[in-house]
C-alpha positions in Angstrom: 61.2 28.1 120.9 61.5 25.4 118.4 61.1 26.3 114.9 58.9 24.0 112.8 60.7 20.7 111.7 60.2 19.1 107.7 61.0 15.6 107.9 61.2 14.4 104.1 61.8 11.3 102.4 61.9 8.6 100.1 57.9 6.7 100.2 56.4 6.8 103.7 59.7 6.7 105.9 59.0 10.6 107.4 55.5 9.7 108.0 56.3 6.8 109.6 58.8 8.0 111.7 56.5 11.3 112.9 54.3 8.8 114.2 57.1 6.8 115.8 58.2 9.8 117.6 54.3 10.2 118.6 54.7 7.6 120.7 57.1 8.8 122.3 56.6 12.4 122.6 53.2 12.6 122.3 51.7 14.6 119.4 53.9 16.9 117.4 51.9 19.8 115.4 55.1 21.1 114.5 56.5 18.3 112.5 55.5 17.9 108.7 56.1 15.3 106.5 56.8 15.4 102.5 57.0 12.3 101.2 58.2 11.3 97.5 56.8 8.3 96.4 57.8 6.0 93.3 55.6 7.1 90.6 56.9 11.0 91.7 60.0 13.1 89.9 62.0 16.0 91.2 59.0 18.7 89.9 56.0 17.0 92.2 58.3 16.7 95.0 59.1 19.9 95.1 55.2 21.5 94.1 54.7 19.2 97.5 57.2 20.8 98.8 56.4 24.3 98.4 52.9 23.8 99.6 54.3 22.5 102.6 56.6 25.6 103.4 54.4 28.3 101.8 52.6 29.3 105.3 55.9 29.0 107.8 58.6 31.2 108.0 61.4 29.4 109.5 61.8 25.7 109.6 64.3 23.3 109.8 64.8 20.1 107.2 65.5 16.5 108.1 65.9 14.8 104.7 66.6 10.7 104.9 69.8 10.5 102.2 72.3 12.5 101.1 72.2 12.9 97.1 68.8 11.5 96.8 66.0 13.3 95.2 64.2 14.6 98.9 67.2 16.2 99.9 68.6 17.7 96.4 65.5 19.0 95.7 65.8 21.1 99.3 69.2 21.8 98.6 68.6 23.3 95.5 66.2 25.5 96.6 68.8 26.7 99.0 71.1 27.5 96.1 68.2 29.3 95.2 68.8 31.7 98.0 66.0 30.0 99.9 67.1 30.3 103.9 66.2 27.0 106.0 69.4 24.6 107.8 68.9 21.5 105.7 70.2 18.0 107.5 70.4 14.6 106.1 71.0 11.0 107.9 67.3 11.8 109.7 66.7 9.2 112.0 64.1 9.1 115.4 67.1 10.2 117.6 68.0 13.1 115.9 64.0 13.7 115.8 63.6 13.5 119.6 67.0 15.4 120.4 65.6 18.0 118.0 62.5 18.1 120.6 64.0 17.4 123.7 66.2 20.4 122.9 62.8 22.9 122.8 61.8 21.5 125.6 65.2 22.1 128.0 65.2 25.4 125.7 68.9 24.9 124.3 70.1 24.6 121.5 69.4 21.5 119.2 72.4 19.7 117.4 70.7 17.5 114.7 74.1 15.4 114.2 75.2 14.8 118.1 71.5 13.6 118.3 71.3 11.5 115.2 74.4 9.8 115.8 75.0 9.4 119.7 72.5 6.2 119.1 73.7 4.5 117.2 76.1 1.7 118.7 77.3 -1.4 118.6 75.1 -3.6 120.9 77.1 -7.0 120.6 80.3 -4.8 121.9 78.4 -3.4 124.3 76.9 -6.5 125.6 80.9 -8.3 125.6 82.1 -5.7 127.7 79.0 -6.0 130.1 79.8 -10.0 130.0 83.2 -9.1 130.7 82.9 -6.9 133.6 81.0 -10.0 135.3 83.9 -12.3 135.1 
């Protein structure tokens, strides 16, 4: 069973990218979204937050960057002694292998999924163009 999934980020990107999995996947009443937008410090972020967490037990965190605001505020709180598995470098991939790993029931790997996309599609495409010849 998948645990519940916090996608956080700078402005809209989490929402954004719920709904982009949506499409995909179909909808996803497990995923949440806490957004921290412009006119927003450290202290609403993490009120936001805490409202989003206070009613689930165990969840897993998908923050956007490394050493920005989203994800320092969640890694303080695990410094805290707070106990969630906090990952940054979110991206749809990671999302869907997340989900697609509940689905097949085994266990999800949040950085094999986020980062097995990503590739360079001009290479690719020589080597394709090369194979032809």
């Amino acid at each position: 069973m998948m645990k519940p999934l916090i996608l956080i980020s700078h402005g809209n990107l989490c929402l954004e990218l719920k709904k982009s999995v949506e499409m995909i996947m179909g909808p996803q009443e497990e995923i949440y979204t806490v957004t921290l937008q412009p006119e927003e410090g450290q202290a609403e972020f993490l009120q936001k937050f805490k409202e989003t967490i206070a009613d689930i037990d165990e969840f897993v965190v998908f923050a956007d960057l490394y050493g920005g605001t989203p994800c320092n505020v969640a890694a303080k709180m695990l410094l805290s002694g707070s106990n969630f598995k906090l990952y940054t470098g979110m991206n749809m991939a990671m999302i869907i292998d997340y989900l697609n790993a509940a689905l097949l029931d085994t266990k999800p790997d949040p950085i094999k999924g986020g980062t097995q996309g990503i590739c360079d599609v001009n290479a690719s495409l020589q080597k394709l163009d090369g194979e032809d010849e």
